[in-house]
MARDO-447603 format. One record per residue (C-alpha): residue number from 0; x, y, z. Coordinates in steps of 0.2 Angstrom, whole numbers. Layout:
MARDO-447603
[NUM; [X; Y; Z]]
...
This chain:
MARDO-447603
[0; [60; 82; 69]]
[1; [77; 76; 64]]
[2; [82; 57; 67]]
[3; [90; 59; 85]]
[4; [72; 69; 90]]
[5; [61; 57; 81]]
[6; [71; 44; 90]]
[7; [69; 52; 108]]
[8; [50; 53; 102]]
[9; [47; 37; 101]]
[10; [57; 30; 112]]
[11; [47; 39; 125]]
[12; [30; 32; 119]]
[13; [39; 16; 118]]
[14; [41; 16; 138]]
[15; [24; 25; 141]]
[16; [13; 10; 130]]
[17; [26; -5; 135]]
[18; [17; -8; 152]]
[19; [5; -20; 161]]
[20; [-9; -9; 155]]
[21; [-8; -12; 138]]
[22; [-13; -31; 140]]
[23; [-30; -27; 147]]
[24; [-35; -20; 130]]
[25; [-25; -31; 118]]
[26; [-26; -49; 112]]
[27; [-11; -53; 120]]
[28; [-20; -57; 136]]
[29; [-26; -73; 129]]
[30; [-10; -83; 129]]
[31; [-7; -72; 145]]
[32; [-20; -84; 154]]
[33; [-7; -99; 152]]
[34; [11; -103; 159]]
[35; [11; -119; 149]]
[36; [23; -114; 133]]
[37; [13; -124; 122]]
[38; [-5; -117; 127]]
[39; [5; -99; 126]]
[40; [8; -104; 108]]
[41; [-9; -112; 103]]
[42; [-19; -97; 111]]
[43; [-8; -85; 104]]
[44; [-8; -90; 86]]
[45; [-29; -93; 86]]
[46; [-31; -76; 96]]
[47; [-19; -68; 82]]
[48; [-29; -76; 69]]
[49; [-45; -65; 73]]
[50; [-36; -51; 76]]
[51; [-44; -40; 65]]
[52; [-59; -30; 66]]
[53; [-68; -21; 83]]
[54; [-52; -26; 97]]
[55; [-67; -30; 111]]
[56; [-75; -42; 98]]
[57; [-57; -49; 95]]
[58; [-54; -52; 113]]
[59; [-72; -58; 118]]
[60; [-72; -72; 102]]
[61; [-54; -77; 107]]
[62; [-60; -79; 125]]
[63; [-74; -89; 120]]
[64; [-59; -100; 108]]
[65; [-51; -103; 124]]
[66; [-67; -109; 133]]
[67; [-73; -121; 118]]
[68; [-54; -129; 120]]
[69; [-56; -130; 139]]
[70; [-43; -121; 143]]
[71; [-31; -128; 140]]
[72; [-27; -130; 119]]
[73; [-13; -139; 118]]
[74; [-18; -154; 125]]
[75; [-35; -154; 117]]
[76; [-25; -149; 100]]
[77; [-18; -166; 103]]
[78; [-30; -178; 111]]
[79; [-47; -172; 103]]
[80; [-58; -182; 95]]
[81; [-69; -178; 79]]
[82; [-84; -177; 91]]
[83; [-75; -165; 101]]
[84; [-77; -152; 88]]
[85; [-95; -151; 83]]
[86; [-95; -139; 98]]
[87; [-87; -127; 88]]
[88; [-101; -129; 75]]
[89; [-109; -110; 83]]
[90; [-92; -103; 81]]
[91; [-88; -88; 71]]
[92; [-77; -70; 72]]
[93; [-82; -61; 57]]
[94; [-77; -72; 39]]
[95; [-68; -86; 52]]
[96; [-79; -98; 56]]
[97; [-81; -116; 64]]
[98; [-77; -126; 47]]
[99; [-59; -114; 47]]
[100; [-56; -115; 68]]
[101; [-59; -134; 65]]
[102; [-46; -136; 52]]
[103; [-33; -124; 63]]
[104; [-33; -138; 78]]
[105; [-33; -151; 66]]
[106; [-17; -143; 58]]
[107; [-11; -136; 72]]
[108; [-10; -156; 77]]
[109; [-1; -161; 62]]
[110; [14; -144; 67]]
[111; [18; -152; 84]]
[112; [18; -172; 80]]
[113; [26; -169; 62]]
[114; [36; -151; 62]]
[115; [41; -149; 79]]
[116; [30; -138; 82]]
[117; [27; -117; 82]]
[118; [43; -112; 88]]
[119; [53; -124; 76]]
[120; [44; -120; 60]]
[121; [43; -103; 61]]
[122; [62; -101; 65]]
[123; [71; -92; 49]]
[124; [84; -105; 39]]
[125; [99; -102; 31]]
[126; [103; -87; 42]]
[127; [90; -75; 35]]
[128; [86; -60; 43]]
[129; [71; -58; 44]]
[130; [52; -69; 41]]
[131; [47; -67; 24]]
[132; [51; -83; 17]]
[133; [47; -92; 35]]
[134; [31; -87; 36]]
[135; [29; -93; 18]]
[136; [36; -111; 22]]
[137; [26; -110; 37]]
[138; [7; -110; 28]]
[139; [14; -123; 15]]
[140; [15; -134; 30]]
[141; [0; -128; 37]]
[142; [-10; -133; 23]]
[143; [-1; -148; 19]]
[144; [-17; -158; 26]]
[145; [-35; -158; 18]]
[146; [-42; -142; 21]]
[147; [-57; -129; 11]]
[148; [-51; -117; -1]]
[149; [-60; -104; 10]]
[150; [-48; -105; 26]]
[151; [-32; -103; 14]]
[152; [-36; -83; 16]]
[153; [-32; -85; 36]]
[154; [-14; -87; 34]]
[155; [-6; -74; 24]]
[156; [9; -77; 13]]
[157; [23; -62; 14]]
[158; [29; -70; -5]]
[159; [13; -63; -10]]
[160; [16; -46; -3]]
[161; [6; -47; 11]]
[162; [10; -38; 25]]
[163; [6; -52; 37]]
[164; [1; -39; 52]]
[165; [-7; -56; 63]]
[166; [7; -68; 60]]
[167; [20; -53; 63]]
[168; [11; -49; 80]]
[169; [11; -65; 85]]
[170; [31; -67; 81]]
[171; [33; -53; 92]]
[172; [23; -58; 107]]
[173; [32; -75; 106]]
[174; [49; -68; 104]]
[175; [51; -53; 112]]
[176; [57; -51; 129]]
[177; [62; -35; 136]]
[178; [57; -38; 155]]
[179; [42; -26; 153]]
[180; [31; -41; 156]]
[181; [20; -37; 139]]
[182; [29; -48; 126]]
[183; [29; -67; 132]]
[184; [48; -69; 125]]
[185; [46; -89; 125]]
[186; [56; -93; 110]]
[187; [74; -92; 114]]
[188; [78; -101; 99]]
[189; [73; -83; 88]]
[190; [81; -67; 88]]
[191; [70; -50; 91]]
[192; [82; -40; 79]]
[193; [74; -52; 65]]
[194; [55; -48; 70]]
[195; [44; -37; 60]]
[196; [32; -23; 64]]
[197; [15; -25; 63]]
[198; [10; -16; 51]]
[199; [-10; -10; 49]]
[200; [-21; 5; 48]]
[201; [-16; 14; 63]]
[202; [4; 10; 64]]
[203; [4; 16; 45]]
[204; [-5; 30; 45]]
[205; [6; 35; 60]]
[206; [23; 29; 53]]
[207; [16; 41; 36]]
[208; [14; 56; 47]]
[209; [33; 55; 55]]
[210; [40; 53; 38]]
[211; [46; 35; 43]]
[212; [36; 28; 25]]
[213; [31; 35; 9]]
[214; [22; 20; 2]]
[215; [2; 22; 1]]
[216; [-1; 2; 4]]
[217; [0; -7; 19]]
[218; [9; -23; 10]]
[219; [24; -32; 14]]
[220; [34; -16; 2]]
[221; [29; -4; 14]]
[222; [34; -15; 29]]
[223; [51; -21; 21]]
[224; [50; 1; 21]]
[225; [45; 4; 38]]
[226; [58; -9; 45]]
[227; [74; -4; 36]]
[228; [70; 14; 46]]
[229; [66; 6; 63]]
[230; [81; -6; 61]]
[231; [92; 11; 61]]
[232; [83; 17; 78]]
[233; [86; 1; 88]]
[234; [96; -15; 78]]
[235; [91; -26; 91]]
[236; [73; -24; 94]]
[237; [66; -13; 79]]
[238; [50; -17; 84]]
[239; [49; -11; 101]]
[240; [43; 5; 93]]
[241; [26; -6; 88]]
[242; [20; -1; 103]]
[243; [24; 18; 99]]
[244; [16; 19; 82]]
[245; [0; 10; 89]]
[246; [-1; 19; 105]]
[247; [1; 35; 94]]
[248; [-14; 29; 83]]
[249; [-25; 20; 96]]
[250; [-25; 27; 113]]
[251; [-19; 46; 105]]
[252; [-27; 48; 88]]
[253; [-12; 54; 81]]
């Protein structure tokens, strides 16, 4: 395919995975549950957290987050007490466990009262165009509260050539908002055209097969790669066509 089919390719994968249905079988149902934007914003970040492994294991363990916070996170973020939080002591999704989920609404905490909270901290400064050194300055702050050396590898850094596939999906469903119902599209303080795509093993190995990246690794190179090419499809909303690549790979086995 040339660049105006592969465009007309994905496009129409874009419009056929960019439904309703898709939130049934994706994380992104947990900050669905809310209309408050700061629960939106809590259960997003902890359901994008996990989001790695077995996606029913993902979304059963970030119900079961949601449960332990009483529905409702934000306001147990910030009114909890320590005793609140030896209830998460049978907690764990895979190497996350109750010592790193108590330290997340401990920090979490310390983003809202002292930062301004999700939206303001992850917002790109100095007219950057994209998130690479926002998400950086984001988990310096994150951490800037006494914490385990173990929970440090739950927040990824991009300056370290991560690819930062959970914080990326998370920036998405916050910022994007095409009407389509999927993406929440709560920070109108951030632009779409700055968002990355998630990048993993099924949006990789898909992007390789359409000739839209040629690096083996799925680090922040390959993502810098894949969005310079998605950028040229679309300016505004690059990574609408997230949806394609992991529709193609997912539900297709592309």
């Amino acid at each position: 395919m040339d660049k105006e089919e592969l465009k007309e390719f994905l496009d129409e994968k874009v419009i056929l995975y960019n439904t309703d249905n898709f939130i049934e079988s994706d994380p992104i149902q947990i900050p669905h549950l809310f209309s408050l934007k700061e629960d939106q914003e809590i259960a997003g970040f902890l359901a994008a957290t996990i989001a790695w492994g077995n996606r029913k294991m993902i979304i059963k363990n970030a119900h079961r987050m949601m449960e332990l916070l009483d529905q409702a996170p934000y306001d147990f973020v910030m009114n909890h007490t320590e005793e609140d939080l030896l209830k998460f002591e049978s907690f764990v999704h895979r190497t996350f466990n109750a010592h790193d989920f108590t330290f997340f609404i401990k920090s979490l905490k310390n983003i809202y009262v002292n930062h301004g909270g999700l939206e303001k901290i992850f917002l790109p400064k100095n007219d950057h165009n994209n998130y690479q050194l926002a998400i950086h300055e984001f988990k310096k702050s994150f951490f800037e509260i006494p914490h385990q050396k173990r929970t440090l590898k739950h927040v990824s850094d991009p300056l370290k050539n991560s690819a930062s596939k959970r914080i990326n999906m998370f920036l998405r469903w916050m910022v994007r908002n095409d009407n389509t119902g999927v993406d929440l599209g709560i920070w109108t303080s951030h632009s779409p055209k700055n968002l990355h795509c998630p990048l993993d093993v099924h949006s990789g190995n898909v992007a390789r097969k359409l000739g839209l990246l040629t690096r083996k690794q799925n680090d922040w190179k390959a993502l810098t790669e894949l969005d310079t090419f998605l950028r040229s499809l679309d300016p505004n909303d690059p990574v609408k066509y997230d949806f394609a690549l992991f529709g193609l790979g997912v539900f297709e086995k592309f």
